[in-house]
N, C-alpha and C positions, 0 to 999 in steps of 0.2 A: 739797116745793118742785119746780117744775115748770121748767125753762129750756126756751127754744126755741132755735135756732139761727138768725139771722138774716141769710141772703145777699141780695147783689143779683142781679139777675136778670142774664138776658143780652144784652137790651136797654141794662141802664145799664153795662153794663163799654163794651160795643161802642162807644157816645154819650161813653165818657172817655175812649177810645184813638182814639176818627178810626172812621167808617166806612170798612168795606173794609179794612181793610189786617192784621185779624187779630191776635190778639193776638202779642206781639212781636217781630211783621215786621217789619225795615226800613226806611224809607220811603226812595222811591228821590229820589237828588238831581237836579235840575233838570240837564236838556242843557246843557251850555257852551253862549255866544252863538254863532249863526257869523261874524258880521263882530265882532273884537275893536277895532279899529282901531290897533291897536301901528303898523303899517306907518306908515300918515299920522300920528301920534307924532312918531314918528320923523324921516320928512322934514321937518316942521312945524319940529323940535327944530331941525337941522342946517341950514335954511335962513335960521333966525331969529337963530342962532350965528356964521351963513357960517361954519362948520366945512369946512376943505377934504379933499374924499373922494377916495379911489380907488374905482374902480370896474372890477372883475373882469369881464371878456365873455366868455363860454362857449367862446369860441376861443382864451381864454386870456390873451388883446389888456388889458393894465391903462391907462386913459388915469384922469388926475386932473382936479382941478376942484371949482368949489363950487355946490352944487344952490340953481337958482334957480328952479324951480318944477317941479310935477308932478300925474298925471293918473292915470286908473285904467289909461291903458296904455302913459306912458311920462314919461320924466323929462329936464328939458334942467340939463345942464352948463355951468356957466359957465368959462372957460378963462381965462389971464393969456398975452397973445402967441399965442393958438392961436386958430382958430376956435370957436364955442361948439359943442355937441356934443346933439341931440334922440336919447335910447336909448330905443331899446323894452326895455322890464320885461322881455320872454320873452326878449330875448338878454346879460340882465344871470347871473353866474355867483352872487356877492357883493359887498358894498361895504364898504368901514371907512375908520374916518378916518385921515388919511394922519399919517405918525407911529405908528402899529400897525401897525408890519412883522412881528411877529408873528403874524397874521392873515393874512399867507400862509401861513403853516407854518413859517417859518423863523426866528429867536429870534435871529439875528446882522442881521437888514434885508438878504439877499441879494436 
């Protein structure tokens, strides 16, 4: 009795694992998107809520209000007895909604 041994070639392993990538390489996953769109989420969320925000200024300045619309380079504030308020984004620190005094750092609302 005679057996042969019977392989596939290396043609058909290559054509069952993907060209190119070797046999049990990795495949690399896909770049994150670069615009995810969280940001406009976000304001979308808080404007359609009129959620009232504070809003941190790089100078430290917190003035409140509720976000009535917004742009790719800035946002207007709407005030109660104050004027309303047009911020540009670059001089924004952070924002949260007002009620999360924790989100200064302080866990008492100093």
């Amino acid at each position: 009795m005679n057996r042969k041994l019977i392989r596939p070639s290396l043609n058909d392993v290559k054509e069952q694992y993907g060209r190119g990538t070797g046999f049990g390489a990795p495949r690399k996953k896909p770049a994150p998107p670069e615009q995810t769109h969280a940001e406009e989420f976000y304001y979308v969320k808080q404007m359609q809520a009129r959620t009232p925000i504070a809003v941190v200024l790089t100078d430290g300045e917190i003035v409140s209000g509720t976000l009535e619309w917004y742009d790719r380079d800035c946002i207007k504030l709407t005030r109660q007895g104050q004027p309303n308020l047009l911020i540009f984004k670059h001089s924004i620190k952070y924002l949260y909604k007002e009620g999360e005094e924790f989100a200064r750092g302080g866990s008492n609302g100093q």
